[in-house]
C-alpha positions as CSV (number, residue, x, y, z in Angstrom):
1,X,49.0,-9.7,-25.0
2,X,46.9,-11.6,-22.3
3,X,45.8,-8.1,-21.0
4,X,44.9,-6.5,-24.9
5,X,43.1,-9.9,-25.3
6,X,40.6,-9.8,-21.8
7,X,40.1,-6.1,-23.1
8,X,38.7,-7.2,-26.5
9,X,36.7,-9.9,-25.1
10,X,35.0,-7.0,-22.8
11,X,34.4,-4.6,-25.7
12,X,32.7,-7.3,-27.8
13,X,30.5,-8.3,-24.6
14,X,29.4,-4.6,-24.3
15,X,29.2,-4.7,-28.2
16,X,26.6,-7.8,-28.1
17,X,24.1,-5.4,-25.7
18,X,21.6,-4.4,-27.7
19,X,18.2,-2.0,-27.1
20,X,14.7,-2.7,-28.2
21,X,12.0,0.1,-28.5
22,X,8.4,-0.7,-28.2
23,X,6.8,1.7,-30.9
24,X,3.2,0.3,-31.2
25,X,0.6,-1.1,-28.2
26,X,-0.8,-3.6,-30.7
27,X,-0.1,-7.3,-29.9
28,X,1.9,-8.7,-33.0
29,X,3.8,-7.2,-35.6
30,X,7.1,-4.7,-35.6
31,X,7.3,-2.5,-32.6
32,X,5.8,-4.8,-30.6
33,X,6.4,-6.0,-27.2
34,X,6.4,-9.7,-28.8
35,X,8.4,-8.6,-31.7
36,X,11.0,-7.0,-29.2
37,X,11.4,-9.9,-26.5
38,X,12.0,-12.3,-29.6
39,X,14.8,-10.0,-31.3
40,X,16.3,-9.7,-27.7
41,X,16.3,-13.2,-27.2
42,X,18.2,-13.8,-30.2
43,X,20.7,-11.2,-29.6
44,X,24.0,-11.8,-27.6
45,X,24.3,-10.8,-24.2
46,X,22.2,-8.7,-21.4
47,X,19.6,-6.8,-23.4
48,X,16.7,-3.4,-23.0
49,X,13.5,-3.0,-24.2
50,X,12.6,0.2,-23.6
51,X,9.1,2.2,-25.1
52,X,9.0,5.0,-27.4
53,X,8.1,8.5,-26.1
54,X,5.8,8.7,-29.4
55,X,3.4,6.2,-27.5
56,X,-0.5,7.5,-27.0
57,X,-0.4,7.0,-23.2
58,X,-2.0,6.6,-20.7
59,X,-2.6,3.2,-22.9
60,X,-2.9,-0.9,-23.2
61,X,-1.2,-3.5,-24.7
62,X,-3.9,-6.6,-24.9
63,X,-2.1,-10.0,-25.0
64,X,-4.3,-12.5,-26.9
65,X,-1.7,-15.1,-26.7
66,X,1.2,-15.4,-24.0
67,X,4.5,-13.6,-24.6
68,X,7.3,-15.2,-25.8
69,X,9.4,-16.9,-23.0
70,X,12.7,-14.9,-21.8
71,X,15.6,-16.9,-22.0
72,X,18.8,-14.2,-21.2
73,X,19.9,-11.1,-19.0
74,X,17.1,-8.9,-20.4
75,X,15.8,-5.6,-18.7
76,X,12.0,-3.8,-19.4
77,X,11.7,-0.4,-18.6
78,X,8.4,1.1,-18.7
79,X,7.5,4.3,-19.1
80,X,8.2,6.8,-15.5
81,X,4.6,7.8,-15.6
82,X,3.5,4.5,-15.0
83,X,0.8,4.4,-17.2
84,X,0.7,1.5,-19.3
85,X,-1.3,-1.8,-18.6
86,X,0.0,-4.9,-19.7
87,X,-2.5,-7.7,-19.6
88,X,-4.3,-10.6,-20.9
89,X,-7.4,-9.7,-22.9
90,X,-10.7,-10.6,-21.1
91,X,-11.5,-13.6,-24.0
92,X,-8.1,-15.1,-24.7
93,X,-7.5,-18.8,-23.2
94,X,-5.5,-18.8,-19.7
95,X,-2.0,-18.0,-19.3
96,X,0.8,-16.0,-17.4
97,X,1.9,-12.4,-18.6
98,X,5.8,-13.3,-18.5
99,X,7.6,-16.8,-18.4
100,X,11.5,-16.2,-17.1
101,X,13.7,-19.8,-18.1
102,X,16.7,-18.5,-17.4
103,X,19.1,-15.1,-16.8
104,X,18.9,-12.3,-14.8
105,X,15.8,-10.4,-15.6
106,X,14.6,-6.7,-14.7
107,X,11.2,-5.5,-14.8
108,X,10.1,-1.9,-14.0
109,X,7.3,0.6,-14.6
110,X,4.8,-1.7,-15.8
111,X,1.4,-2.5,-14.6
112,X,0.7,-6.3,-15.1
113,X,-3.1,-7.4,-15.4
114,X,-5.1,-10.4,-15.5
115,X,-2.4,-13.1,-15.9
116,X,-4.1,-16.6,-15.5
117,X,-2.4,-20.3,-15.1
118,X,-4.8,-23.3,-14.9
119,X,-3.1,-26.5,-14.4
120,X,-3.0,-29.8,-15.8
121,X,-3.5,-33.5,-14.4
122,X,-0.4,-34.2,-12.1
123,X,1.3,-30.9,-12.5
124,X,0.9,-27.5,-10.0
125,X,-0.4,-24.7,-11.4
126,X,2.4,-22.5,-11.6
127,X,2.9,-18.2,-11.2
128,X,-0.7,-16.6,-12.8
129,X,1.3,-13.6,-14.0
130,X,5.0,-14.5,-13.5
131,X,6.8,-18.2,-13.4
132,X,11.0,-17.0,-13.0
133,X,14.4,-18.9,-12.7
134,X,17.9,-17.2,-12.6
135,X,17.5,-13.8,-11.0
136,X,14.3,-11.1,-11.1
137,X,13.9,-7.9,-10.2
138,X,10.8,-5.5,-10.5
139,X,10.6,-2.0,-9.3
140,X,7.7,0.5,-9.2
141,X,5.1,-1.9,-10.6
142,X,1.8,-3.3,-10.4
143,X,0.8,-6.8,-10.2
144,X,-3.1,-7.3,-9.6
145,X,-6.2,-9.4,-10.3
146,X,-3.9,-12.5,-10.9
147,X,-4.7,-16.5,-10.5
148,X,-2.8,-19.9,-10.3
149,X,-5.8,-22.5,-10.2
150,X,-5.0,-25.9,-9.8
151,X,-6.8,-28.9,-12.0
152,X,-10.0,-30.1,-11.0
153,X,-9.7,-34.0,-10.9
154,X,-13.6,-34.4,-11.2
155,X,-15.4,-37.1,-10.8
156,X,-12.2,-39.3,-11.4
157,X,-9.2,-37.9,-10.7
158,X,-6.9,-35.8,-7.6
159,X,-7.4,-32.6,-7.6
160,X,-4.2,-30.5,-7.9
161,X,-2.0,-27.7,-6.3
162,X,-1.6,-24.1,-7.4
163,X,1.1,-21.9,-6.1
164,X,1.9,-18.4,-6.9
165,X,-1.2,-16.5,-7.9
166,X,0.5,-13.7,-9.0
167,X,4.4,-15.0,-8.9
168,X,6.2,-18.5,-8.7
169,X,9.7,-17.9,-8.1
170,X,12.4,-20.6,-8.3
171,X,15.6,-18.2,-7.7
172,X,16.9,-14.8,-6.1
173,X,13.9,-12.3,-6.2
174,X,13.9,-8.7,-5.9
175,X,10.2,-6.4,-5.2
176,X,11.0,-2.9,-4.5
177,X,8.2,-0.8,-4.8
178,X,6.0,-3.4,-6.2
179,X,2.0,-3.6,-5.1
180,X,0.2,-7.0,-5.9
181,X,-3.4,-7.0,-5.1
182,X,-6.3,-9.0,-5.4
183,X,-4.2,-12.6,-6.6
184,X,-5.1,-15.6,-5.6
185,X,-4.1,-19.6,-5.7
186,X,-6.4,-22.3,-6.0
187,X,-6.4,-25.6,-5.4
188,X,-8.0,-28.0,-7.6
189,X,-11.5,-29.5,-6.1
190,X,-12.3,-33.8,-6.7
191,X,-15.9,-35.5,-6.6
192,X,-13.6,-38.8,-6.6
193,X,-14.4,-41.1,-3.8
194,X,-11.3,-41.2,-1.1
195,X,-9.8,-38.8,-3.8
196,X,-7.2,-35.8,-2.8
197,X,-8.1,-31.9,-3.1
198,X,-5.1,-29.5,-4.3
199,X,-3.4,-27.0,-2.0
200,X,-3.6,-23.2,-2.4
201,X,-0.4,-21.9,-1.7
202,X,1.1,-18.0,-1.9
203,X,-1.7,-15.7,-2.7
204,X,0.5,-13.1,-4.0
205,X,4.2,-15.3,-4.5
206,X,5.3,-18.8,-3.8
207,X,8.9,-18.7,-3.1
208,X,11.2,-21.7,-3.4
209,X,14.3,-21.0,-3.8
210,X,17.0,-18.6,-3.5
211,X,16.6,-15.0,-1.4
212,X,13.5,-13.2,-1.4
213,X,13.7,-9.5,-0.6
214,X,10.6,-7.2,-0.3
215,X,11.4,-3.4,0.0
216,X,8.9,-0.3,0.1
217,X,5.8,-2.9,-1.5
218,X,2.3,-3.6,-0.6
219,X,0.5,-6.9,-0.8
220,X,-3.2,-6.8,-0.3
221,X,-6.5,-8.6,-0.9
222,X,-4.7,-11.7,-1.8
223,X,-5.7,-15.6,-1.1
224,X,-4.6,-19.0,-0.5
225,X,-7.4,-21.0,-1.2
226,X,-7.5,-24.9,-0.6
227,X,-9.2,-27.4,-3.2
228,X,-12.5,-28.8,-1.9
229,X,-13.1,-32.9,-1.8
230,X,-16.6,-33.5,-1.9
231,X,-16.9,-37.4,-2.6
232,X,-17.0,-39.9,0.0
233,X,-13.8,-40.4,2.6
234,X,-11.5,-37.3,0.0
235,X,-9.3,-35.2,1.7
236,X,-9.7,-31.3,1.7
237,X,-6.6,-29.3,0.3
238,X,-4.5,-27.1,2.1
239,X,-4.3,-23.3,2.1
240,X,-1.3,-21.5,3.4
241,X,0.6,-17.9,2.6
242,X,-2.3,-15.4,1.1
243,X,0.4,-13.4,0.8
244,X,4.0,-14.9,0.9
245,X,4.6,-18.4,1.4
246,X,8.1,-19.8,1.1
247,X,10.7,-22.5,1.7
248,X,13.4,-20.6,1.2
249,X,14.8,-17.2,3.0
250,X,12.7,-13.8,2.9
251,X,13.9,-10.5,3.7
252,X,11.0,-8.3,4.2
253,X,11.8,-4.3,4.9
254,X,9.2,-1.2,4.9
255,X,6.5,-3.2,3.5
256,X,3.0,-3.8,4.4
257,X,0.5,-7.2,4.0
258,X,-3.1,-6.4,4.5
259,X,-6.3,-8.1,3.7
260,X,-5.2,-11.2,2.7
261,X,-7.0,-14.8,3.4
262,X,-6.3,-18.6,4.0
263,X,-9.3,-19.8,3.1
264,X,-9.7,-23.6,3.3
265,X,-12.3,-25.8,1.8
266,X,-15.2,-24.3,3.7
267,X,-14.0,-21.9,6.5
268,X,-11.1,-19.7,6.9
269,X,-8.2,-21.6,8.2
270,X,-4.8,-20.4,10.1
271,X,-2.0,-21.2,7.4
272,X,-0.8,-17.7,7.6
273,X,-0.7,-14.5,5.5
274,X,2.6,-15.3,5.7
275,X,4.0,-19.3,6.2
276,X,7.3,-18.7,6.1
277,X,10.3,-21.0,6.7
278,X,14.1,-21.1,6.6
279,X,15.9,-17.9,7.9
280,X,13.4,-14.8,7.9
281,X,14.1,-11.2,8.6
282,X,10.9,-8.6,8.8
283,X,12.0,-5.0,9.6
284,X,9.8,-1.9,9.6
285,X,6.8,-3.6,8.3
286,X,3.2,-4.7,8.9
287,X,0.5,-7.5,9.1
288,X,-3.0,-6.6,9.4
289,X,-6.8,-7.4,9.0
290,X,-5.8,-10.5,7.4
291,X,-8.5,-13.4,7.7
292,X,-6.2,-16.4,9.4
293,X,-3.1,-15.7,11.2
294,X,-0.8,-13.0,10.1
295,X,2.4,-15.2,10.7
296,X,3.1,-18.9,10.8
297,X,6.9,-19.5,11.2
298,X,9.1,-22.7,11.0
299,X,12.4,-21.5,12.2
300,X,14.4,-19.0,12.9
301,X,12.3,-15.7,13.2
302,X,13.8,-11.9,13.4
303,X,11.6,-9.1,13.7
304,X,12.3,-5.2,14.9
305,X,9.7,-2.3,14.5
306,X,6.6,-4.4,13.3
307,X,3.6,-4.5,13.6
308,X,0.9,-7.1,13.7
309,X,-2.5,-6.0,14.1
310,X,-6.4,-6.8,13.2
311,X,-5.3,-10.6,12.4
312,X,-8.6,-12.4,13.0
313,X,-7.6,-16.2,12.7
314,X,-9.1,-19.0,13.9
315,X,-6.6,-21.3,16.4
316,X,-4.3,-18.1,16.4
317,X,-4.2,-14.5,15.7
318,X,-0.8,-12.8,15.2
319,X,2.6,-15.3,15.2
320,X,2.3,-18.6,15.5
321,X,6.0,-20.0,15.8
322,X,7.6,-23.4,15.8
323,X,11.3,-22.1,16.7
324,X,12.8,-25.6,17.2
325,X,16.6,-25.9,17.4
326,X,16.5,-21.8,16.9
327,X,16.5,-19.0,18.8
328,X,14.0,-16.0,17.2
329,X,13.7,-12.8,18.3
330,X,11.3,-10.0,18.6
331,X,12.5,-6.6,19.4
332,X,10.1,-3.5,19.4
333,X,7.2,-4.9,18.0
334,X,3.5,-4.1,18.4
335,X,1.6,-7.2,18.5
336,X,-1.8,-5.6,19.3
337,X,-6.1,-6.7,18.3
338,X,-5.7,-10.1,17.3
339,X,-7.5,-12.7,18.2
340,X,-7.5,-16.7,18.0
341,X,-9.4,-19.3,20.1
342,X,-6.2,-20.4,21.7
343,X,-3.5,-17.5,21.3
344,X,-4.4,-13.6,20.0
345,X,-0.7,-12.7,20.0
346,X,2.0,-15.3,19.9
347,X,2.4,-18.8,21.0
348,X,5.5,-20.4,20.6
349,X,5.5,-24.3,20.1
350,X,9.3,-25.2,20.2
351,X,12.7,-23.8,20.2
352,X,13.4,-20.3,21.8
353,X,12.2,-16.6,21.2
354,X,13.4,-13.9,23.2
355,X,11.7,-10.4,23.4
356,X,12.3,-6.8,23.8
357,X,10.8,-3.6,24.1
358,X,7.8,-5.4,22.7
359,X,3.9,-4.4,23.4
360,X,2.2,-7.4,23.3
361,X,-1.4,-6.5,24.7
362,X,-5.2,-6.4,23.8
363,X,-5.1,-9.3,22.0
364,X,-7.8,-11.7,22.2
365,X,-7.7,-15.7,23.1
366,X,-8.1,-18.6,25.9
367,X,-4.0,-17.6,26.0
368,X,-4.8,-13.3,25.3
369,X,-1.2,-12.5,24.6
370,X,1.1,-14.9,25.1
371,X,1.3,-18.9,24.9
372,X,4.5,-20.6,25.6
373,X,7.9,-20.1,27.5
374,X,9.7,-17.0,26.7
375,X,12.8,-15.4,27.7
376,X,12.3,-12.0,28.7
377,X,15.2,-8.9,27.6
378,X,13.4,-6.2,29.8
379,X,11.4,-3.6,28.5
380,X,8.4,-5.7,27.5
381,X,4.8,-4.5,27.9
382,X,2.5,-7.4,28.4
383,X,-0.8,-6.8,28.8
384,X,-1.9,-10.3,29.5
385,X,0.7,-12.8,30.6
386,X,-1.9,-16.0,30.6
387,X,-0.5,-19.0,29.5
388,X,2.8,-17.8,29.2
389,X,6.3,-18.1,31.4
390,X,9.3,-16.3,31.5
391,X,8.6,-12.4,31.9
392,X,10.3,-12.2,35.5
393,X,12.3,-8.8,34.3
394,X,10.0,-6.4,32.6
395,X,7.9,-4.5,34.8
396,X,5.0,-3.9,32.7
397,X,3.4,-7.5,32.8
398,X,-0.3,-7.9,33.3
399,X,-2.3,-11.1,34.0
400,X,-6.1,-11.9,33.8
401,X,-6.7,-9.8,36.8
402,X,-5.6,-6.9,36.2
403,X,-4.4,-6.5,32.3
404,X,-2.6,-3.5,31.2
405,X,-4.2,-1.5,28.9
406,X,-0.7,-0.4,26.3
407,X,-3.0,3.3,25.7
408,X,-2.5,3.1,21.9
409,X,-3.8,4.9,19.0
410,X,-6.1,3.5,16.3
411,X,-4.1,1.6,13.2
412,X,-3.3,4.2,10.8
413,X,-0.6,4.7,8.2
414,X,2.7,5.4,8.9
415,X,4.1,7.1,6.1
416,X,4.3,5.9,2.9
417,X,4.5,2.2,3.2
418,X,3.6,0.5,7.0
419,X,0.5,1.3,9.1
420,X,0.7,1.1,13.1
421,X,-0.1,2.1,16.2
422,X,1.1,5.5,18.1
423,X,1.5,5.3,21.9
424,X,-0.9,8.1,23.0
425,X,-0.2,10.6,25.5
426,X,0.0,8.9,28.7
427,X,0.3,5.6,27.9
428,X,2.5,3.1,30.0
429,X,4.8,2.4,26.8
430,X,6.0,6.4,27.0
431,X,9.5,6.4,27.8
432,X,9.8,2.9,29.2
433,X,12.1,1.6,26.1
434,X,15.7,0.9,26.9
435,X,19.2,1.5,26.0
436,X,19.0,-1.4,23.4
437,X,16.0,-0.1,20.8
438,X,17.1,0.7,17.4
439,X,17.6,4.5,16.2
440,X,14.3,4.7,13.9
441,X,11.4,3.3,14.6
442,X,8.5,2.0,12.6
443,X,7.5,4.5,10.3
444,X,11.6,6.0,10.4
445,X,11.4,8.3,13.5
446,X,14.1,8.8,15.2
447,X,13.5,7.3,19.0
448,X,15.3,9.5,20.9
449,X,12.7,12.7,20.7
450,X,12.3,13.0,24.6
451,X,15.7,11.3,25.7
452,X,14.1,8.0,26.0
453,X,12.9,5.6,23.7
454,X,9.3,4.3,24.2
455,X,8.5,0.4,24.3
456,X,7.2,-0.9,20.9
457,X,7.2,-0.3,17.2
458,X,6.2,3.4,17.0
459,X,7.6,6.2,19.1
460,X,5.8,8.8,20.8
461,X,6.2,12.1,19.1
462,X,4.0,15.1,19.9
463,X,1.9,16.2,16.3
464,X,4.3,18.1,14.5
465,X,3.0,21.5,12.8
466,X,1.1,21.2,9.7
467,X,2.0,23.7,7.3
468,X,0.7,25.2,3.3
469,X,2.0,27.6,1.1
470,X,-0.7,30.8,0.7
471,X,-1.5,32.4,-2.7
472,X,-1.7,35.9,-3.5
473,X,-4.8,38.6,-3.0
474,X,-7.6,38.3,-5.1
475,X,-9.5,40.6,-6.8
476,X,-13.4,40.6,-8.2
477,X,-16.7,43.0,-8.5
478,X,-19.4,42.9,-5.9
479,X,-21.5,41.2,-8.8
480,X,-22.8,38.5,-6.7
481,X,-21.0,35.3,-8.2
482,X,-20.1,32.8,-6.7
483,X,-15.8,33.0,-7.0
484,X,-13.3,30.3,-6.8
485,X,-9.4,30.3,-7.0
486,X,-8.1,27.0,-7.8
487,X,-5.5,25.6,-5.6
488,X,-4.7,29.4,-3.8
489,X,-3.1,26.9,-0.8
490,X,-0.9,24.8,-2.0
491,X,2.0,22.2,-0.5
492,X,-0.3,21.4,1.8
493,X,1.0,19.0,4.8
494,X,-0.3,17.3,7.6
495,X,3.7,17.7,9.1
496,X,5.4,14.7,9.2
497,X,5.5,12.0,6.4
498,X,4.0,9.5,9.0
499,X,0.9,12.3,9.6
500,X,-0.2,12.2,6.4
501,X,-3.7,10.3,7.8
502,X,-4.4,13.2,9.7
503,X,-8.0,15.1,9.2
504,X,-7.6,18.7,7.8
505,X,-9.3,21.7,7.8
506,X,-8.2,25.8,6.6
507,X,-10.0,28.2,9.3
508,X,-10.7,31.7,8.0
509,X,-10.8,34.5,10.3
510,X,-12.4,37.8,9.1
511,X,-15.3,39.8,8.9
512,X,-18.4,38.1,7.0
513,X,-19.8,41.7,6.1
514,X,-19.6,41.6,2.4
515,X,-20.0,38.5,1.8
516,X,-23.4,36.0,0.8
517,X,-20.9,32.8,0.9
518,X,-17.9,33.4,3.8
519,X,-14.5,32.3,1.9
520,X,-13.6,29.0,2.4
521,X,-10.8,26.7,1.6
522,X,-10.8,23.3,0.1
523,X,-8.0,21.2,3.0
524,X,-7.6,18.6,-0.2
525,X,-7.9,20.6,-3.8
526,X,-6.6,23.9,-2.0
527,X,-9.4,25.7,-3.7
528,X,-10.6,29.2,-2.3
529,X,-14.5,29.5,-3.1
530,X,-16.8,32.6,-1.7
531,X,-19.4,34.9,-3.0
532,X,-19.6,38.6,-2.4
533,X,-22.8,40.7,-1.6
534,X,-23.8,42.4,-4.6
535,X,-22.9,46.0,-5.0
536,X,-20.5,45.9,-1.5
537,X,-17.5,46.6,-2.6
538,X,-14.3,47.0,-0.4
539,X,-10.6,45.4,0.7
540,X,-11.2,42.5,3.0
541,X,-8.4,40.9,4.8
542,X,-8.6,37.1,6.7
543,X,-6.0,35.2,8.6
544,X,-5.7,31.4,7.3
545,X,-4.6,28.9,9.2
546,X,-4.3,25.2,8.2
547,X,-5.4,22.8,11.4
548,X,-4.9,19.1,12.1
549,X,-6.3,16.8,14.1
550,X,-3.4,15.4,16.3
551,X,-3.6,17.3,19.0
552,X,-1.3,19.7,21.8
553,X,-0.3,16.8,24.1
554,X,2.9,17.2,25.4
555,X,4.1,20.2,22.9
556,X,1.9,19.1,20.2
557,X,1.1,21.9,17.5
558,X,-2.2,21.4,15.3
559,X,-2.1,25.0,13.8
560,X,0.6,25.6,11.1
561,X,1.8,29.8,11.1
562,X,-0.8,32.9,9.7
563,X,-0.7,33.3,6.4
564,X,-2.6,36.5,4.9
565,X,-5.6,36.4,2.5
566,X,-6.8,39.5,0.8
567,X,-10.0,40.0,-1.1
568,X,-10.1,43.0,-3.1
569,X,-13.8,44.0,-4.2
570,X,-15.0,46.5,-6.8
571,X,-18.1,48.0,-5.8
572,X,-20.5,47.9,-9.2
573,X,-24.2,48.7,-9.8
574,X,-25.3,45.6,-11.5
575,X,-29.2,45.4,-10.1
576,X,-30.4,43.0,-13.1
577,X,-27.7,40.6,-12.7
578,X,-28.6,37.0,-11.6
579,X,-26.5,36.0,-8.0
580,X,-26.9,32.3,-9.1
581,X,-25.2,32.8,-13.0
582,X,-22.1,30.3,-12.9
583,X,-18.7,30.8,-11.0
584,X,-16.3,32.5,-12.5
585,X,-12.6,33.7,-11.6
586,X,-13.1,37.1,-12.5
587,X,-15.2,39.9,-12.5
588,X,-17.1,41.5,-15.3
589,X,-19.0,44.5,-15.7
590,X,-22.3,45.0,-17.9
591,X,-21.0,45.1,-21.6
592,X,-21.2,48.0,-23.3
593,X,-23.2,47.1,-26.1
594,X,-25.9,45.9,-23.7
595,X,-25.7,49.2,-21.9
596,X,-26.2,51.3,-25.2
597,X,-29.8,49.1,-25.7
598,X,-31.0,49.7,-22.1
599,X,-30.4,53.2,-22.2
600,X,-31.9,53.7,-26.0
601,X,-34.8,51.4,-24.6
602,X,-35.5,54.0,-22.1
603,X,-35.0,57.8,-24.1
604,X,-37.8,56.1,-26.0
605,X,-39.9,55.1,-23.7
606,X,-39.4,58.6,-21.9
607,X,-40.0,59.8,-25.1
608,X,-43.7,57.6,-25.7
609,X,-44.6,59.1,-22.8
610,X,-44.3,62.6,-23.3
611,X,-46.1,62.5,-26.7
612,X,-49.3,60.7,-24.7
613,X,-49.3,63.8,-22.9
């Protein structure tokens, strides 16, 4: 009995689930996103809301008015193609795109525009586009052009705080896949003599409670930006986490954070692209070209195949940690071109960290590299060890004198998701990792190409052959038109996911005879374009190759394999035909009709003529 009972208590639970189908991209009515969030609300139990295949997309659904709040288990699954905007019309008053009270919520396939919070006397300005509690998750989704702004206490008041430009979150969240760009937090500015300015905090997401993991997502162009106190003996705001700041734990894997600001009142200040505390965990991912540091850290720090690069902050350019009572750790990083007044790479301030494998050179400061006491694992390369202690095993350690230079490649991306920098050929870091490095590094190469791992975030690994699929021959007339063959290469690769920032280029080789415009192929479209002679005709063969720009060092290849073009050409007598008329993909002879008049045209002219005689 107890057993049939728990069974009907689980059939009525899955009975209670119910799906909603968006059929219309207006803003009210039946079919609407509105209309379904309020049925799903009112119905028992975890929920979807799914949209119609019948939808005219790529399309818009304009909110004039915020969306009803969420209050259970619901999940919104846009459509796969990604190609519908959800935002707040341009004119409507301010508020966020979706308000999450309780449940666990899931959010997918949706881009997310324009959401806007301005806050009140006394309260913070809370999540521009998304204010959770419970349990989110959103996958393969936009968030951009998002603000939190705090109140403006005027002439008479405090001004306030804002926090979340794009995201407030106040339990577990999820971002897989997600990009936020161009959100920002701002603090509330005061004219009020001895008054307080508001604090800008997370650009992108304030996190407060709860786990935050970040997984395969971009955050970029976001600010913090403090509240400005302009009467007599106020106090400026403070600005801290452009992109991420949080009280509570963050996970962050395969990710990348560029662009991002803390901007205080009047200059740019250090309170971190990311200000993170609690226990933090950043794997494969990287901080660069923010405005401020790239990472300030109370607590316990671990990081393993990172990068932080192009951080131009003010006291302090990459990681600036306060590790008290913890030990943090730092295990084949790159911590390379940053640059503070006191510390360009890392100073630590209390507590512990201990590094491995790391590169931690060419960073700019009164302290280049390094500030504080560290305890060395081996396998380090410092390039400056000024102002620091503790590196008495690694043998790569430079000082003022004589600073190593790591021999590293520009930042580029790394795949898909992270940007770094490649060792290149002949640098110091080239087989100088040890026994301890993970498997993959940075960008998900295996380490062991060569026996021996190198020192930092991204392995040495000779260019890998690019490579294209060929089309077939081609045939035409000697009619003097320009030809094109769209996309006759096609699957066309660099070699490696991580090469994908590699230059390009198809070489032909073949005889130019024949031809007013050699045959060329586009290294982006895959398009074959040339133009014959007119009237020479004949088969014309070419060997293709597709060529990179990542060299031969150390077994490199840059050429992919031959593939074969050939260009058949009809040899035609065409003399009044215009070598500038349009492309075209075929080849046409003079229409018969036309033919008929010109010859009529000239039996009676012949014929005029022999009557004059």
């Amino acid at each position: 009995m107890r057993i049939l009972l728990c069974l009907c208590v689980l059939i009525a639970g899955a009975l209670d689930a119910a799906t909603f189908t968006v059929t219309s991209l207006g803003d009210a009515g039946a079919g609407t996103l509105r209309d379904a969030i309020t049925q799903a609300n009112a119905a028992a139990g975890a929920d979807d809301i799914a949209f119609a295949t019948t939808l005219n997309l790529p399309g818009t659904i304009t909110l004039q008015t915020a969306l009803p709040d969420i209050t259970d288990d619901l999940t919104i699954t846009g459509p796969s193609s990604d190609d519908l905007i959800l935002r707040r019309s341009a004119t409507a008053a301010a508020f966020r795109i979706f308000t999450i009270t309780s449940g666990s919520v899931e959010i997918s396939h949706l881009w997310l525009l324009d959401g806007r919070v301005v806050g009140a006397a006394g309260m913070t300005a809370e999540g521009g586009c998304i204010r959770h509690a419970g349990s989110l998750v959103i996958r393969d989704s936009v968030i951009a052009d998002c603000n939190a702004v705090g109140f403006d206490g005027g002439a008479t008041l405090n001004g306030e705080d804002a926090a979340g430009g794009a995201i407030f979150s106040a339990g577990d969240i999820t971002l897989d896949g997600v990009a936020i760009v161009d959100c920002v937090a701002t603090g509330g500015g005061t004219s009020f003599a001895m008054a307080l300015a508001g604090d800008g905090r997370g650009g992108a997401v304030m996190h407060t409670s709860g786990l935050m993991i970040v997984r395969k997502s971009r955050i970029s162009g976001c600010t913090a930006q403090a509240g400005d106190a302009t009467g007599g003996g106020g106090v400026d705001g403070i600005a801290e986490g452009s992109a991420i700041h949080a009280t509570a734990s963050v996970y962050l894997y395969d990710s990348d954070v560029s662009g991002c600001a803390t901007q205080g009142a009047t200059a740019v200040v250090d309170g971190g692209a990311l200000n993170l505390s609690g226990a933090n965990l950043i794997v494969r991912s990287s901080v660069r070209n923010s405005a401020g540091v790239a990472i300030r850290k109370a607590g316990p720090l671990m990081m393993e195949n990172c990068t932080l690069s192009s951080n131009q902050g003010v006291s302090h350019g990459g990681l600036w940690l306060d590790s008290t009572g913890f030990t943090s750790t730092l295990a084949y990083c790159t911590i390379h071109l940053n640059s503070g007044t006191v510390a360009g790479g890392i100073e630590l301030t209390g507590g512990a960290m201990e590094l491995e494998g790391c590169i931690v050179a060419g960073n700019t400061g009164a302290s280049p590299d390094l500030a504080g006491a560290f305890s060395d694992l081996d396998n380090n390369l410092i390039g400056d060890e000024t102002g620091s202690t503790g590196f008495t095993i690694s043998l790569l350690v430079g000082n003022l004198l004589n600073p190593i230079n790591p021999g590293l490649g520009a930042l580029q991306a790394m795949g898909s998701f992270t940007w770094g920098h490649a060792p290149v050929w002949g640098s110091f870091a080239i087989d100088r990792g040890g026994s301890g490095a993970p498997i993959d590094d940075q960008r998900g190469a295996n380490r062991l190409f060569g026996g021996i791992p190198d020192i930092g975030a991204i392995e040495f690994i000779a260019n890998q052959q690019p490579d294209f699929t060929g089309g077939g021959s081609v045939s035409t007339k000697s009619d003097g038109k320009s030809v094109i063959v769209a996309g006759w290469a096609s699957n066309i690769s660099a070699g490696a996911a991580w090469e994908s920032g590699q230059t390009l280029t198809f070489l032909l080789l073949g005889s130019s005879y024949g031809f007013k415009d050699r045959p060329s192929i586009n290294a982006t479209t895959g398009d074959l374009t040339f133009r014959s002679e007119k009237g020479q005709g004949g088969t014309f063969v070419f060997d293709v190759y597709l060529l990179d720009n990542g060299g031969t060092a150390n077994g490199g290849i840059d050429s992919s394999v031959r593939r074969t073009l050939l260009i058949s050409i009809k040899e035609v007598d065409d003399p009044d035909d215009d070598p500038d008329c349009s492309a075209h993909t075929g080849s046409r002879g003079l229409p018969l009709g036309l033919l008929t008049i010109a010859l009529v045209a000239l039996w009676r002219r012949a014929m005029k003529t022999r009557r004059s005689r």
